[in-house]
C-alpha positions in Angstrom: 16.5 -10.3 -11.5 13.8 -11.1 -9.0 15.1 -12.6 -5.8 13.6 -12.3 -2.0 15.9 -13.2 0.7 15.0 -13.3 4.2 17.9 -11.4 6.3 16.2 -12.3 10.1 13.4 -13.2 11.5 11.6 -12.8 15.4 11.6 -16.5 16.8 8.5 -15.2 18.4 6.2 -13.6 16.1 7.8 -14.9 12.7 8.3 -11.3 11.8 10.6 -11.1 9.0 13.9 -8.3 8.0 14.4 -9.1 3.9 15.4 -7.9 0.5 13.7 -8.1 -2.8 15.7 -7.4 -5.8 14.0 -5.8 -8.5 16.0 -4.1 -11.6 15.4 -0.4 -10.2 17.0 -1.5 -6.5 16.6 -3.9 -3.6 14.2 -3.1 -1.4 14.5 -3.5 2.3 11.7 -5.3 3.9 9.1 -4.8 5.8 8.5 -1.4 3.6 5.8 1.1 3.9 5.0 2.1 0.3 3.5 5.8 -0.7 0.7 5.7 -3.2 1.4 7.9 -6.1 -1.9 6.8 -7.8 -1.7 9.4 -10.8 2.2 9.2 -11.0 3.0 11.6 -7.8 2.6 11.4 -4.7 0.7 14.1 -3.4 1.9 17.1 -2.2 5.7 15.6 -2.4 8.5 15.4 -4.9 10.3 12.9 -6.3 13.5 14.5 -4.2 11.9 14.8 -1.5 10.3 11.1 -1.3 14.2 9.8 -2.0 15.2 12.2 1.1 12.6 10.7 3.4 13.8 6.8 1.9 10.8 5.9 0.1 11.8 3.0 -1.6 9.2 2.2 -3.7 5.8 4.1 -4.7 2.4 2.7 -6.2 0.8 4.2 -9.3 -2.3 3.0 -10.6 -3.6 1.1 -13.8 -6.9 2.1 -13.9 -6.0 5.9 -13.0 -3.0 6.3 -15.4 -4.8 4.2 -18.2 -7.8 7.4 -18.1 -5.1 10.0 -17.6 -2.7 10.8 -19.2 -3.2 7.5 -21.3 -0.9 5.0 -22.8 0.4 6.5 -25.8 1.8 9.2 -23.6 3.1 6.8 -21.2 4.9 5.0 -24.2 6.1 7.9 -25.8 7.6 9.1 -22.2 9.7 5.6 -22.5 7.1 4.3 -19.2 6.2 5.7 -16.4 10.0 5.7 -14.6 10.8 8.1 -17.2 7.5 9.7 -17.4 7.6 10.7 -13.8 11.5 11.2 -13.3 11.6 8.5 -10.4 14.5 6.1 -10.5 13.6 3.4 -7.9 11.4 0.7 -7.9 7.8 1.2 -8.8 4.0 -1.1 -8.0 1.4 -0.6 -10.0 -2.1 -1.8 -8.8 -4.3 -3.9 -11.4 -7.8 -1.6 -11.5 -9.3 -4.0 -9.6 -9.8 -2.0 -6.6 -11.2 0.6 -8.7 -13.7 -1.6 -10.0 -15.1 -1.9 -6.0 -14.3 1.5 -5.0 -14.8 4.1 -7.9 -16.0 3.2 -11.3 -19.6 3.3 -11.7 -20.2 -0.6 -12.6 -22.5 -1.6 -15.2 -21.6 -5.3 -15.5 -19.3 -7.9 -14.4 -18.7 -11.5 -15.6 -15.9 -14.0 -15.5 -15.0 -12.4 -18.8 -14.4 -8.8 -18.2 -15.7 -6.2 -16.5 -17.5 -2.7 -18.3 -18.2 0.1 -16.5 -17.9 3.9 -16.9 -15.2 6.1 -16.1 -15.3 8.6 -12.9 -14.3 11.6 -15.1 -16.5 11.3 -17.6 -18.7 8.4 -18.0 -17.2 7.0 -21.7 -17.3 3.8 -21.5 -14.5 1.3 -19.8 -13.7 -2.6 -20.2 -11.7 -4.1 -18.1 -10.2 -8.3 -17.8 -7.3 -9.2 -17.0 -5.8 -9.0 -20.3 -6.3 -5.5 -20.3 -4.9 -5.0 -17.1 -1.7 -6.9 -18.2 -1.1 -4.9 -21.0 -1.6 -1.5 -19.3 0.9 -2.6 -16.5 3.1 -3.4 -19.2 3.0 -0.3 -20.7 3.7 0.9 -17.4 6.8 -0.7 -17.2 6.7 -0.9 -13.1 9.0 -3.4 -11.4 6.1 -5.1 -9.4 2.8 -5.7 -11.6 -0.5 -7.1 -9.7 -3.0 -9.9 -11.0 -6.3 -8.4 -12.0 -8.5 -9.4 -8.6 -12.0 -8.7 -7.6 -12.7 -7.1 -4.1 -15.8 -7.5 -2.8 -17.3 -4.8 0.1 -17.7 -5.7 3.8 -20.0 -6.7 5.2 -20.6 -9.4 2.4 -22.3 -12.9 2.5 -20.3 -15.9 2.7 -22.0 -16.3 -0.9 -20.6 -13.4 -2.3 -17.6 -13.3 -0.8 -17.1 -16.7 -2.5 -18.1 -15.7 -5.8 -15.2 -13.4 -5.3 -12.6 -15.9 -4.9 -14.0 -17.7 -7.6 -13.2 -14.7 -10.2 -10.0 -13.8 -8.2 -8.6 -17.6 -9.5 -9.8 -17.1 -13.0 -8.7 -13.9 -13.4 -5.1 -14.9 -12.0 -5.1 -17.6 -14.1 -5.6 -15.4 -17.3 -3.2 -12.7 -15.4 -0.4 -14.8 -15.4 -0.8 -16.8 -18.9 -1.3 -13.1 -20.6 1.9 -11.9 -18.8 4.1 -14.9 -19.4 3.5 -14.1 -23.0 3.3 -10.6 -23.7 5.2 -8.9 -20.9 9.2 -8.9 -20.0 9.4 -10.7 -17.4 13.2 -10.2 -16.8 12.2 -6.3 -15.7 8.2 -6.9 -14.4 7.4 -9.4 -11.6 3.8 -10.4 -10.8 1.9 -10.7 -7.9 -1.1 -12.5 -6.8 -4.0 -11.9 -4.6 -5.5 -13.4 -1.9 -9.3 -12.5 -1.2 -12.1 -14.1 0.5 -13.2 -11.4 3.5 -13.3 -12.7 6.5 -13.9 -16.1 6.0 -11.6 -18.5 6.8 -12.5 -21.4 4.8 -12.2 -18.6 2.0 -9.3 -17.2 3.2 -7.9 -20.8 3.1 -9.0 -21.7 -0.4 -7.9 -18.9 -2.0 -4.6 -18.8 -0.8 -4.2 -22.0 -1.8 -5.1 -21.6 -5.4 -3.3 -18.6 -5.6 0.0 -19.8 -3.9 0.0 -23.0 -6.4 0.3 -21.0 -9.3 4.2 -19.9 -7.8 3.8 -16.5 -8.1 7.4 -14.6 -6.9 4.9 -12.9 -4.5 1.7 -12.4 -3.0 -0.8 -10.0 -1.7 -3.4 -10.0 1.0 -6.4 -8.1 -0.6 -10.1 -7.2 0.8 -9.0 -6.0 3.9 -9.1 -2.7 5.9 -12.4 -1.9 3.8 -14.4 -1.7 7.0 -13.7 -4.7 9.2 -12.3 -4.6 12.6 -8.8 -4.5 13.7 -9.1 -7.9 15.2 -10.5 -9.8 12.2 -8.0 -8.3 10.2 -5.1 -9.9 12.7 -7.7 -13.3 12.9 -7.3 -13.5 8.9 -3.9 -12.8 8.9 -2.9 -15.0 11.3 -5.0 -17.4 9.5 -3.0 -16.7 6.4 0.5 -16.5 7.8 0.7 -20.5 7.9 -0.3 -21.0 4.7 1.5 -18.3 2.5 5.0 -19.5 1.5 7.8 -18.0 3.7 10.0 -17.4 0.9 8.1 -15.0 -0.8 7.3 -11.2 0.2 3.8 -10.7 1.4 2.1 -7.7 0.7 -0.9 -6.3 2.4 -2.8 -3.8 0.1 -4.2 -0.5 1.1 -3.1 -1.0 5.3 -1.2 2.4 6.4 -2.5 3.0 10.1 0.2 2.4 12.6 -0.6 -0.3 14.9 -1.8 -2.0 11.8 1.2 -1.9 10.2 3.4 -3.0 13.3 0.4 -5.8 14.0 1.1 -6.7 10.1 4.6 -7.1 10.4 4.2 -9.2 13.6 2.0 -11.7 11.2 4.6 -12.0 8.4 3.9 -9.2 6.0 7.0 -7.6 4.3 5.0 -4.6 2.4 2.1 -2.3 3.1 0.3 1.4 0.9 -2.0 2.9 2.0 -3.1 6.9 1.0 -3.8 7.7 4.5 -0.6 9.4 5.5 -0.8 12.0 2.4 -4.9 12.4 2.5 -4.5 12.7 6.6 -1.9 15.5 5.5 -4.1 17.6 3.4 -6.4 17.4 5.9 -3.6 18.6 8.5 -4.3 15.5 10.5 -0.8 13.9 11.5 0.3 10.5 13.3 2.9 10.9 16.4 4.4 8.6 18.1 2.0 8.9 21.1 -1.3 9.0 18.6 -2.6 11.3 16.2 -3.5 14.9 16.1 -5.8 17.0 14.6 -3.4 20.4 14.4 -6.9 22.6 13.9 -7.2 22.1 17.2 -7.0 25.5 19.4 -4.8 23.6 22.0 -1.9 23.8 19.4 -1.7 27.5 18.6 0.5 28.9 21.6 2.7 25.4 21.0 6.2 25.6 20.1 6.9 22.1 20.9 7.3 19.9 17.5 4.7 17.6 16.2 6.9 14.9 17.3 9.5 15.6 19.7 10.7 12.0 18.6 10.7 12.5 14.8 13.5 13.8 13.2 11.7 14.4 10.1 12.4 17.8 8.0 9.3 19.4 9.5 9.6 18.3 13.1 13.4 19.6 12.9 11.9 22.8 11.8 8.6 24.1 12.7 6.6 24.7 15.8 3.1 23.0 16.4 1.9 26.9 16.5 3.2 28.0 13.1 1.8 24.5 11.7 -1.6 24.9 12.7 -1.3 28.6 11.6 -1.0 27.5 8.1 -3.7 24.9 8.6 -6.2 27.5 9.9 -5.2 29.6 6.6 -5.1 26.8 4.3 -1.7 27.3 3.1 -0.2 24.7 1.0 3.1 24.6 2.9 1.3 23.0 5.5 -0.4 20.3 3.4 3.6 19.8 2.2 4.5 19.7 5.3 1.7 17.7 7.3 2.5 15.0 4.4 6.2 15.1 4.2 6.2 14.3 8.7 3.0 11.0 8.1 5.4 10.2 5.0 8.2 9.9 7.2 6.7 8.9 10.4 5.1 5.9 8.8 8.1 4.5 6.3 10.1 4.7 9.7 7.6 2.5 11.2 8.7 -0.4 8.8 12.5 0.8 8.9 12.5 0.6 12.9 10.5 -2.4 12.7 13.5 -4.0 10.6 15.9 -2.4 12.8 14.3 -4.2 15.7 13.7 -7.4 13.6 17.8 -7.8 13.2 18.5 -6.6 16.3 16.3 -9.2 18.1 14.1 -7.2 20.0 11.3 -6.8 17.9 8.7 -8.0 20.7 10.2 -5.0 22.7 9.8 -2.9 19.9 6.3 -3.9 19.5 5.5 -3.2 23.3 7.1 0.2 23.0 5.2 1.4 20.3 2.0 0.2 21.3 2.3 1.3 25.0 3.3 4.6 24.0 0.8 4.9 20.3 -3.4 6.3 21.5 -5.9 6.0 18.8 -8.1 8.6 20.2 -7.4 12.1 19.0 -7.0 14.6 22.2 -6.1 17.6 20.6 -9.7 18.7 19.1 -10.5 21.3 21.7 
């Protein structure tokens, strides 16, 4: 049921057009994902995500395990069913969690305990009980349990890190082999190791020898640079094995994304495009905009003269920072519906260029024409 096939790729970059089959679709590669952590993605339907061609969301283990729980999940027939979405679905491990959110109390090669964000009961967490909950999910694409370590970390810790990642991979794949359906749930395992190369290197050689049908790039964009993100991924593109689909997790800014494709990855998530639209903060193809700013409210241009999303097709750069300064929730909708679409079409034009055989000039146009700094604050 699980196949990758690689449709082109850039003689000069290695940047790679695919497919994956999975049993709710074939997805079309490189693919920006939208993170649906608590089974939705914020602010947007499940309509409205198949009218934008999302082809595949995230939800989250360690969320959906709190809230609603498993027994509902179950009884709901998993979460396909349980949040009316018919396409292929990721689900993260915890893992992340365990480095971002939970409040930690302990972790050992056995398991991990620590409290829950909602209301401090008690949590343990392995492998094992990652497994099962992604099983219980039912999601196409299931992820090893991993451990993330912060940045800036020591080579020491960063290593300790790897170390667990393996283990845990190990018992990932021997408790999924056995318990989960593995006809309807692929797994995928994690590379970590910071910045370090000789880490980068070991780990993605321990993960890569247990033949995974993919494989993620994890412990990155948690506060390094853009350029030892490329550094490690370059580092990793020679090593990972071409004909599997690489996945870096939690990358959604633009330039990273193209810069990510240029280095072989075929999938990126990231909840910046729906937080960023909450916060009526939008990408455009010439950078991003803060639409509070007073320079937008006698503009009737669209956000994106270029984008022919539903809100740029509909809606004045006046009347959306209207609703920002009132705090409607149209313009959260709305802010998040144009960075949902404006960042999937990233991937989908990177693909286009990618067959085409001009993704170098795509590259060039984008990042010519693409500002990081914010002008429209005043």
């Amino acid at each position: 049921m699980f196949e990758f096939r690689i449709i082109a790729e850039c003689p000069v970059t290695g940047a790679r057009a695919g497919e994956f089959t999975t049993p709710h679709g074939v997805i079309h590669t490189p693919v920006f994902m939208p993170v649906g952590t608590l089974a939705t993605v914020k602010a947007m339907s499940p309509h409205e995500l198949e009218a934008i061609n999302a082809q595949i969301i995230l939800g989250n283990t360690y969320h959906l395990y709190l809230r609603p729980g498993s027994e509902i999940i179950t009884k709901a027939g998993g979460l396909h069913s349980f949040m009316s979405w018919k396409r292929p679905i990721l689900t993260d491990s915890g893992g992340f969690q365990v480095f971002s959110l939970a409040r930690l109390q302990k972790i050992t090669d056995e398991e991990v305990i620590c409290r829950s964000h909602i209301d401090g009961s008690q949590l343990i967490m392995s492998p094992e009980w990652s497994m099962n909950m992604q099983g219980v999910l039912g999601s196409d694409i299931a992820m090893c349990f991993d451990q993330c370590c912060e940045y800036p970390a020591t080579h020491d810790k960063a290593e300790e890190a790897v170390k667990r990642t393996t283990l845990w991979a190990e018992r990932s794949r021997k408790y999924f082999d056995a318990h989960n359906d593995t006809s309807k749930q692929a797994l995928f395992g994690i590379v970590q190791g910071s910045v370090y190369d000789d880490l980068r290197i070991r780990s993605a050689n321990e993960i890569t020898a247990m033949d995974f049908p993919g494989y993620a790039v994890g412990g990155l964009s948690v506060g390094e640079s853009h350029e030892a993100m490329y550094h490690t991924l370059d580092v990793l593109n020679g090593i990972m094995p071409r004909n599997k689909p690489r996945y870096l997790m939690g990358v959604g800014y633009p330039l990273n994304i193209v810069e990510g494709i240029a280095r072989g990855i075929d999938m990126f998530d990231c909840v910046m495009p729906t937080r960023n639209g909450r916060n009526a903060t939008v990408f455009t193809t010439e950078g991003r905009l803060n639409m509070r700013g007073r320079v937008h409210a006698d503009d009737m241009r669209p956000l994106d003269p270029e984008c022919d999303c539903y809100t740029c097709r509909n809606f004045t750069r006046s009347y959306l920072r209207h609703l920002a300064m009132c705090g409607e929730i149209l313009g959260s909708r709305l802010f998040t519906w144009h960075n949902l679409y404006f960042t999937i079409r990233i991937a989908e034009r990177a693909r286009e260029a990618i067959i085409a055989g001009r993704f170098p000039e795509f590259v060039r146009e984008f990042e010519g024409k693409f500002h990081e700094d914010d002008t429209s604050d005043d």
